[in-house]
C-alpha positions in Angstrom: 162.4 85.2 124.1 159.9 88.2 123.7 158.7 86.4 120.3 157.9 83.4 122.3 156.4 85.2 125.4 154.3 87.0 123.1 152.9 83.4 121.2 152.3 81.5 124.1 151.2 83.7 126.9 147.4 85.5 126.5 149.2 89.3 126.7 150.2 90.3 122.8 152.6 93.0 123.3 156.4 92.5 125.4 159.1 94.7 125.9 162.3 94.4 127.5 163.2 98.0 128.5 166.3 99.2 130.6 165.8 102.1 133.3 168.7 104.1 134.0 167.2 107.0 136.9 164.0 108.2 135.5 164.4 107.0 131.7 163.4 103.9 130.2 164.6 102.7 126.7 163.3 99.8 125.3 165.6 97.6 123.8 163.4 95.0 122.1 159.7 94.5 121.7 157.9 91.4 120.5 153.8 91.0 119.4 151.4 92.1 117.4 150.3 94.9 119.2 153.9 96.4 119.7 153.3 100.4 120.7 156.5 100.8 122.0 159.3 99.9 119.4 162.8 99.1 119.8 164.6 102.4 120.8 161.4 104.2 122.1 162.6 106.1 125.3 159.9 107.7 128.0 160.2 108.6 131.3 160.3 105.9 134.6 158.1 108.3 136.7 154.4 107.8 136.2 155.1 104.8 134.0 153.0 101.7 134.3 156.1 99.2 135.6 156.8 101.9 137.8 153.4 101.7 139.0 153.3 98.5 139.7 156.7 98.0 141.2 155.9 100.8 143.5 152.2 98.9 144.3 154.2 95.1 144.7 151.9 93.7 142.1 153.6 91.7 139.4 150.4 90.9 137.4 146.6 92.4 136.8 144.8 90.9 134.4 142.9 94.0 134.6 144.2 97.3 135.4 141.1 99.4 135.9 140.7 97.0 138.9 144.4 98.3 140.3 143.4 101.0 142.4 147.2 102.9 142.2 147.0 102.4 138.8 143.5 102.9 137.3 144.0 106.8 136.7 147.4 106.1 134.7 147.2 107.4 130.9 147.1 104.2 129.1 144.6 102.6 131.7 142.0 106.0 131.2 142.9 105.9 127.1 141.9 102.5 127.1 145.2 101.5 125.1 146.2 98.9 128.0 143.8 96.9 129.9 146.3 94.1 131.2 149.9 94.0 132.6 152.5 91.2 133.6 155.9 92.4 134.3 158.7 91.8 136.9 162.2 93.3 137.2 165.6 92.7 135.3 168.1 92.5 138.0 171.7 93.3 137.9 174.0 90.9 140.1 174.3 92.8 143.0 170.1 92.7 143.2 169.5 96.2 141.7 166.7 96.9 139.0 168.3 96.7 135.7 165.2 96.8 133.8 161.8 95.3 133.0 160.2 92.3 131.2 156.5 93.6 130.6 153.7 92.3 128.4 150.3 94.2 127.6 147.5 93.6 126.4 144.8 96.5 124.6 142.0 95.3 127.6 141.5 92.8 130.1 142.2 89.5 129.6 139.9 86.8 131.4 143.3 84.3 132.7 144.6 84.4 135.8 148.5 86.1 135.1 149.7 84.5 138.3 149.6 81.3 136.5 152.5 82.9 134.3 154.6 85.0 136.9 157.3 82.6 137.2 157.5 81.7 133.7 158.4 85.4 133.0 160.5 85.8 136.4 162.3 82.4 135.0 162.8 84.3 132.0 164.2 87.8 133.8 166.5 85.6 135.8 168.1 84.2 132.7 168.1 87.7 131.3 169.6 89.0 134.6 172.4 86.0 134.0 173.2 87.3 130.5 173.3 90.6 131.7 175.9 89.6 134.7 178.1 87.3 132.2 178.7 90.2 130.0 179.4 92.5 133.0 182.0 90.2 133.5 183.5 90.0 130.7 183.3 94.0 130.0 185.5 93.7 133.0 187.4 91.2 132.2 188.1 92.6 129.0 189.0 96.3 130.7 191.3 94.3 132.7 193.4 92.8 130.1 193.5 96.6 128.0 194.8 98.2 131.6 197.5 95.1 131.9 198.5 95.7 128.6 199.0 99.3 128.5 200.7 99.0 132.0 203.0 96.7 130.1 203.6 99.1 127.1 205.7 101.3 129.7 208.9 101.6 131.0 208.5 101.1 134.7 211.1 103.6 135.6 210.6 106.8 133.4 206.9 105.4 132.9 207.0 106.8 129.5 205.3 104.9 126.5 207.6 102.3 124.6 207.5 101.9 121.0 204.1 99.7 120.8 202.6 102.0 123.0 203.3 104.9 120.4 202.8 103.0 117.4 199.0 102.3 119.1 198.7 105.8 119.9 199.8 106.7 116.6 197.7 104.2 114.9 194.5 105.5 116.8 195.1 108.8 115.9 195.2 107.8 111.6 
């Protein structure tokens, strides 16, 4: 998705980063300018999605012009000129994360053009992320009915395949 985002739309660089409080981890980058690589970690605060999210503005095909964010440290250093990002959300409407792409300076196309190609794109992201919170419930589910039925309901102690688990764990 990043790959594709990164060859068809005029930003080089995307990330898709997860925030969790005031740290960011990105979990997969995509272009030929990549500066943040998978793994990277920095900190939400004074961050340039944070900027913008805080702002309301999705796209700026040149940041200098963004008045909240023109004084931001990769705006001054002159290693990002351009930004187009929206929001990961989790099911119940929460920020999960951030689809962003970057590019080094300015670019002379109108982002808004693209904005719902990438919101399209965080939806389905947003999906995947919901589907597999499902089933990581789903899943913890079936391990709690299964343990619950690995005990004798009176004494509540362990049978024997909850021991020979246990045991099993344990080697």
């Amino acid at each position: 998705m990043l790959t594709h985002l990164a060859a068809t739309l005029p930003l080089r660089t995307w990330v898709l980063a997860r925030v969790d409080g005031d740290e960011v981890l990105v979990l997969a980058a995509a272009g030929d300018g990549a500066a943040a690589s998978r793994g990277s970690a920095f900190r939400w605060s004074g961050s340039l999605s944070a900027g913008m999210v805080e702002a309301g503005v999705r796209a700026a095909p040149s940041l200098a012009d963004v008045p909240a964010l023109r004084d931001a440290v990769p705006v001054r250093d002159g290693s990002v000129g351009a930004y187009l990002g929206v929001p990961v959300c989790r099911p119940d409407g929460t920020m999960w994360g951030v689809l962003a792409g970057v590019a080094p300076g300015p670019v002379a196309v109108d982002l808004d053009e693209h904005t719902p190609t990438v919101e399209l794109f965080a939806r389905l992201l947003g999906g995947i992320l919901a589907a597999g919170l499902r089933a990581a419930a789903g899943d913890r589910e079936h391990d709690r009915r299964r343990i619950a039925d690995m005990h004798d309901p009176i004494t509540g102690l362990g049978d024997r395949d909850f021991w020979d688990r246990v045991l099993g764990a344990e080697e």
